[in-house]
C-alpha positions as CSV (number, residue, x, y, z in Angstrom):
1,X,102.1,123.3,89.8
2,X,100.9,120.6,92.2
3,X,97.9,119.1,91.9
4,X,96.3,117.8,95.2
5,X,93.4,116.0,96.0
6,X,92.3,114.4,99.6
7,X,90.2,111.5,100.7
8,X,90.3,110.0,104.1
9,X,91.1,106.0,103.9
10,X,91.5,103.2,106.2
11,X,94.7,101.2,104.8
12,X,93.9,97.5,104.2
13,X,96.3,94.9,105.9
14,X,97.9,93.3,103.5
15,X,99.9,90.2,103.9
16,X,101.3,91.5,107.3
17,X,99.7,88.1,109.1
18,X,101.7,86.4,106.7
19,X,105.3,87.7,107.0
20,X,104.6,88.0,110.8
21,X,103.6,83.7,110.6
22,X,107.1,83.4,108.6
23,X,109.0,85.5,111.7
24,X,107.5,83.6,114.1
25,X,108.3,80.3,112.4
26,X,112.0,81.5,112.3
27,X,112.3,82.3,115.5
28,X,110.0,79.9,117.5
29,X,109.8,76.7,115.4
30,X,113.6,76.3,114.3
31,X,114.5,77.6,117.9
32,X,112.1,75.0,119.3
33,X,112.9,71.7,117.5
34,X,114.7,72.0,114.4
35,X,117.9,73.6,116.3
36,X,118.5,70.5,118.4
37,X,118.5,68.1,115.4
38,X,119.6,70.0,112.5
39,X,122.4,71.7,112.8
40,X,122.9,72.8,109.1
41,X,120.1,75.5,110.0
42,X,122.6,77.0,112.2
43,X,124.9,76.7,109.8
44,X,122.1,78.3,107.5
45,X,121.4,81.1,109.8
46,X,125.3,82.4,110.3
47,X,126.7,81.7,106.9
48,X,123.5,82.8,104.5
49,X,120.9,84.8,106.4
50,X,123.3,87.0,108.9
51,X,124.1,90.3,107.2
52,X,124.5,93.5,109.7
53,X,123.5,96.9,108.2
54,X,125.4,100.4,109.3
55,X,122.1,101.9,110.0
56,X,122.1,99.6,113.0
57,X,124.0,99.5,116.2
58,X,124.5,95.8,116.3
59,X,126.4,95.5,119.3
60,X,124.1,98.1,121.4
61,X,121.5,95.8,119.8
62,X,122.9,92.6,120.9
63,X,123.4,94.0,124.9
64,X,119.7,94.8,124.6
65,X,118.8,91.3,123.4
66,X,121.2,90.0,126.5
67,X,119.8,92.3,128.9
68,X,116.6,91.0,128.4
69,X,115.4,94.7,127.6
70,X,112.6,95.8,125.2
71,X,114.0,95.6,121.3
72,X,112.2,96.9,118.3
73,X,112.3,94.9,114.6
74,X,111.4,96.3,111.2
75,X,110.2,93.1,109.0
76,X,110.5,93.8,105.4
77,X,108.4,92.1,102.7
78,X,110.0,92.1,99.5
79,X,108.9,91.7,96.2
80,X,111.3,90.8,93.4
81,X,109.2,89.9,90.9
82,X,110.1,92.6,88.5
83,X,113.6,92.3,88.9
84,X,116.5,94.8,90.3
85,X,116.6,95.4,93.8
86,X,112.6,94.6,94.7
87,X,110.0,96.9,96.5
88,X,108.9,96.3,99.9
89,X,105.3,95.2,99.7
90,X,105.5,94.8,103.2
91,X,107.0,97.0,106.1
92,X,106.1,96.1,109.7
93,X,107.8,97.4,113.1
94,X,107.7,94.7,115.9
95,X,108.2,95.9,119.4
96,X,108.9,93.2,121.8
97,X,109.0,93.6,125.5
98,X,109.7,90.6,127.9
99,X,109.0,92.5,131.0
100,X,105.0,93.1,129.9
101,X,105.2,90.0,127.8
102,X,103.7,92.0,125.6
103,X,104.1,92.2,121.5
104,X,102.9,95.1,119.1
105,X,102.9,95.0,115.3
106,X,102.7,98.2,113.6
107,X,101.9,98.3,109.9
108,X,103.0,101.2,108.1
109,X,101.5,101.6,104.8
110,X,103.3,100.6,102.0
111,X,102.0,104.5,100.2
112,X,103.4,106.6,102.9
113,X,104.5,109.3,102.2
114,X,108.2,110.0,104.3
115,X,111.9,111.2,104.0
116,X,114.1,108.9,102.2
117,X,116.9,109.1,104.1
118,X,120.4,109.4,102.3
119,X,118.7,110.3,99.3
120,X,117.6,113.8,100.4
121,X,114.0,113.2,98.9
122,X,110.6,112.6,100.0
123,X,108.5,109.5,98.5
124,X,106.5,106.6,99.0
125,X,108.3,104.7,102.2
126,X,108.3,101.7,100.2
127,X,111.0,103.3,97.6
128,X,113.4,103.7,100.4
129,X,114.5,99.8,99.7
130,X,114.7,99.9,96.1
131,X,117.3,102.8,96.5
132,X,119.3,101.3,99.1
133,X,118.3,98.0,100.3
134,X,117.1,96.8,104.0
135,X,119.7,99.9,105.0
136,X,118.1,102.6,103.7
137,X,114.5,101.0,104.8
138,X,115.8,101.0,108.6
139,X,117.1,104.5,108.9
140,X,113.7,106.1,106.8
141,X,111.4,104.1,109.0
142,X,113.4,105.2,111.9
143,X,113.2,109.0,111.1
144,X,109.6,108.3,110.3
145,X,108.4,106.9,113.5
146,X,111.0,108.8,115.3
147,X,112.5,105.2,117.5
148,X,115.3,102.9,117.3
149,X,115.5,99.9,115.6
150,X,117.4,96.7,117.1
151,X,117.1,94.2,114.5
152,X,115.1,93.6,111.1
153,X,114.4,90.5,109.0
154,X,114.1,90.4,105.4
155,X,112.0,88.1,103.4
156,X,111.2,87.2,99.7
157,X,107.6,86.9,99.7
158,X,108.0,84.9,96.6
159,X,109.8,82.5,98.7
160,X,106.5,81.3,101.1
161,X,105.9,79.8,97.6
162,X,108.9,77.5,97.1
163,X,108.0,76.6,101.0
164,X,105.0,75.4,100.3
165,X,105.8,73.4,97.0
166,X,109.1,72.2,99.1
167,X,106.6,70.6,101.9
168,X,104.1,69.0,99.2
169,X,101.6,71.1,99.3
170,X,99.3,72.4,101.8
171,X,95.7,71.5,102.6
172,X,93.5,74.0,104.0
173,X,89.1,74.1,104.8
174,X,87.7,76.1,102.4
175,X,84.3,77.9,103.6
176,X,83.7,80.0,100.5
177,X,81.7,79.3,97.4
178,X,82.7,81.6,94.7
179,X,84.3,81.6,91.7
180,X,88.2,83.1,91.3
181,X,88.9,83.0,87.3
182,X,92.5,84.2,87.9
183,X,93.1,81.2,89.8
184,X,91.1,78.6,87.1
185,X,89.4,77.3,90.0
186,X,86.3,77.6,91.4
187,X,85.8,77.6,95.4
188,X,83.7,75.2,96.9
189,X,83.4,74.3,100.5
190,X,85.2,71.4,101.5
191,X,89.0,70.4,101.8
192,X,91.5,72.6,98.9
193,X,95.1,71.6,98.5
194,X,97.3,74.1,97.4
195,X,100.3,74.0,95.5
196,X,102.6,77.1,96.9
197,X,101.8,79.5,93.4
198,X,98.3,78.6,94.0
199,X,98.5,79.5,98.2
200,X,100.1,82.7,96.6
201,X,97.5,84.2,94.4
202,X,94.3,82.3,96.4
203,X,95.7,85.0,99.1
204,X,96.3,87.9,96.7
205,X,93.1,87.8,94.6
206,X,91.0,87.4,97.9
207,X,92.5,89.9,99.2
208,X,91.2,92.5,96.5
209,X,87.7,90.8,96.8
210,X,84.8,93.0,97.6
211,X,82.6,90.0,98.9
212,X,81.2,90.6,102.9
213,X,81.5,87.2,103.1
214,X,85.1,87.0,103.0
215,X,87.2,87.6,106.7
216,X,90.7,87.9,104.9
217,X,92.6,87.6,108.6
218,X,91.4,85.0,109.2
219,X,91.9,82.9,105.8
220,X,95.3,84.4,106.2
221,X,95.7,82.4,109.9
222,X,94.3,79.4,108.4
223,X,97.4,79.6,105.4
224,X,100.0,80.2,108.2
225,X,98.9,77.2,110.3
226,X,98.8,75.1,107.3
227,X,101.8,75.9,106.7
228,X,103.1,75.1,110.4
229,X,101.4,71.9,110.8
230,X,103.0,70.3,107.8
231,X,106.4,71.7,108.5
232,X,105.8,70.0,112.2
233,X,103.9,67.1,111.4
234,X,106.1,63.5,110.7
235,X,109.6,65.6,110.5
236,X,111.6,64.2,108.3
237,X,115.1,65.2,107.2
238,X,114.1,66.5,103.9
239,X,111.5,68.4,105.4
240,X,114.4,70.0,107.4
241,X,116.3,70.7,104.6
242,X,113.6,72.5,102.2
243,X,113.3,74.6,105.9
244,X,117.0,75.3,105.6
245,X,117.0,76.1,102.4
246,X,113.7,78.5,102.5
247,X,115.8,80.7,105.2
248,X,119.1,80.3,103.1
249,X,117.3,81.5,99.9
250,X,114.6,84.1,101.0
251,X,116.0,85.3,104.7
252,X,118.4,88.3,105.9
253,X,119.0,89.3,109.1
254,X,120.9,91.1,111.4
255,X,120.0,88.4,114.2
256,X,122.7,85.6,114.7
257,X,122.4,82.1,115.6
258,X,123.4,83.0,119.2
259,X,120.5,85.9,119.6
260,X,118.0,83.4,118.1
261,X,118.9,81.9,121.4
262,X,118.1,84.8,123.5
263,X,114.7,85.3,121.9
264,X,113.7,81.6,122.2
265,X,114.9,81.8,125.8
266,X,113.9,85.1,126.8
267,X,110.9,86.9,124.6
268,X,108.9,83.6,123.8
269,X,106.0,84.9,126.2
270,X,105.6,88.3,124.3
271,X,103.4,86.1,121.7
272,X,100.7,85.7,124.4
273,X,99.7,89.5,124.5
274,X,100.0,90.7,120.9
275,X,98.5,94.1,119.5
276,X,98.1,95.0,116.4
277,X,97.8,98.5,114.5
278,X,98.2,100.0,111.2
279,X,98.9,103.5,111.0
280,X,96.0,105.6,110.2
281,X,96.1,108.9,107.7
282,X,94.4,110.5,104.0
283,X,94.8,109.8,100.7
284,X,96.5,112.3,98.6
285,X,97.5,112.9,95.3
286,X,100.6,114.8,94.6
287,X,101.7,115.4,91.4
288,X,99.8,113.0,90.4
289,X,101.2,110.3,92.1
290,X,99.1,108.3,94.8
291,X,100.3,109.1,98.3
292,X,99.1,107.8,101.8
293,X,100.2,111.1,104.4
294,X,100.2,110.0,108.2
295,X,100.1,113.4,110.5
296,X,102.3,114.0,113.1
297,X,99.4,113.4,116.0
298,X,99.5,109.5,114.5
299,X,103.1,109.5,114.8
300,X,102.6,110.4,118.4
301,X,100.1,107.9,119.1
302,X,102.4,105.0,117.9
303,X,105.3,106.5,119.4
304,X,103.2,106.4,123.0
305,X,101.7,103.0,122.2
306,X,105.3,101.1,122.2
307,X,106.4,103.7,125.3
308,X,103.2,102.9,127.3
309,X,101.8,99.3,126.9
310,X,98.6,100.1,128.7
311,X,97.7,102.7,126.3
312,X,93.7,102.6,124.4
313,X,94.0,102.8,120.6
């Protein structure tokens, strides 16, 4: 007999400034700079990080990316902590369109419940990777939202970590004055330098705190521009090399060296008009297990707010 119980939530954004910060720092930073002086991160980028999927069209995908026409990107946070495959902590759809110069980022809860495609099952959204990789993601997020996706990028969350401890460190201005026992430390305004274990868990134990005082977004922003301003301040070669490595070890991707290219040349603008939604739903338990269900009308909504950039959510 099933057993269900509803309660109407808000998800909580979690991490999904952070993965987007890495993306961008792929695709605008290395494009940028480091791809005119470094050429072992193209090297990187072809030889390591490229890896096409069946559940995508990649030459469909790459005529889009040419044709300067709107393309759609699932980024996948992954967790390996535990071993095996890993879970997707994180699973954001990006939906770029040069014509509006316009960007939205849709979080889909990592709870939801949806169709695992191939499997012939319904479960957490989340699962669909530790069945069948970035593949299996892609074709249940696509049957979820009911759109195509173009390209998706893949990152080791534990890898923003070795980033950090790679580039020293990172210093950001602390505003809070409470006290974190997971951590060992206790916050104090002023300046905090961060080793990258210690960026880690500062973000994931704030994140669960209950405090009013706390605006998570934006100590998230403050991490990712840490994070940017010593990868871009006094380049150095090793500095470029810990970069190169960091993609190498934590990044896969359907998009080449070449279509890194067509995005720096041709979708830059779309970071000047950015929207941001997570999709909204209930709480329910179902056989005991913890599901987050998103109706059909929500699916709609989404589905008009990449179709029709003008549209109020």
């Amino acid at each position: 007999m099933s057993k269900s119980q509803l309660t109407e939530i808000k998800p909580k954004r979690m991490g999904s400034k952070i993965i987007l910060g890495v993306t961008l720092l792929l695709i605008f930073f290395i494009g940028g700079y480091v791809l005119n002086i470094y050429n072992g991160v193209k090297e990187t980028i072809n030889a390591q990080m490229y890896q096409p999927v069946p559940s995508i069209d990649q030459i469909q995908s790459e005529k889009k990316i040419a044709n300067k026409e709107p393309i759609n990107f699932l980024l996948l946070g992954i967790n390996k902590q535990y071993g095996g495959k890993g879970t997707a902590e994180t699973l954001l759809v990006l939906s770029l369109d040069p014509k509006t110069e316009s960007l939205n980022l849709i979080t889909i809860p990592r709870d939801t419940r949806a169709e695992i495609v191939g499997k012939g099952t319904e479960d957490r959204i989340n699962k669909a990777y530790s069945h069948g990789e970035a593949d299996m993601a892609i074709a249940s997020v696509e049957n979820l939202l009911g759109m195509e996706l173009d390209y998706y990028i893949q990152l080791n969350l534990a890898g923003v970590s070795d980033l950090i401890d790679g580039l020293g460190g990172i210093t950001i201005n602390n505003e809070l004055d409470i006290d974190i026992e997971e951590l060992d430390i206790k916050l104090t305004p002023g300046e905090l330098h961060l080793s990258g274990t210690q960026a880690y868990r500062y973000v994931e134990m704030l994140a669960n705190y209950e405090g009013d005082e706390i605006d998570f977004t934006a100590i998230q922003d403050e991490i990712f521009g840490a994070i940017i301003q010593k990868s871009t301040t006094s380049i150095t070669i090793n500095k470029l090399e810990t970069f190169a490595d960091f993609l190498g070890d934590n990044l896969t991707t359907n998009l080449d060296f070449q279509n890194i290219e067509y995005l720096l040349q041709n979708y830059t603008a779309v970071q000047n008009n950015v929207t941001q939604y997570v999709l909204d739903g209930r709480k329910e338990i179902i056989d005991d297990m913890n599901y987050f269900i998103v109706p059909e009308e929500e699916i709609k909504k989404v589905q008009q707010m990449i179709e029709e950039e003008d549209l109020e959510i």
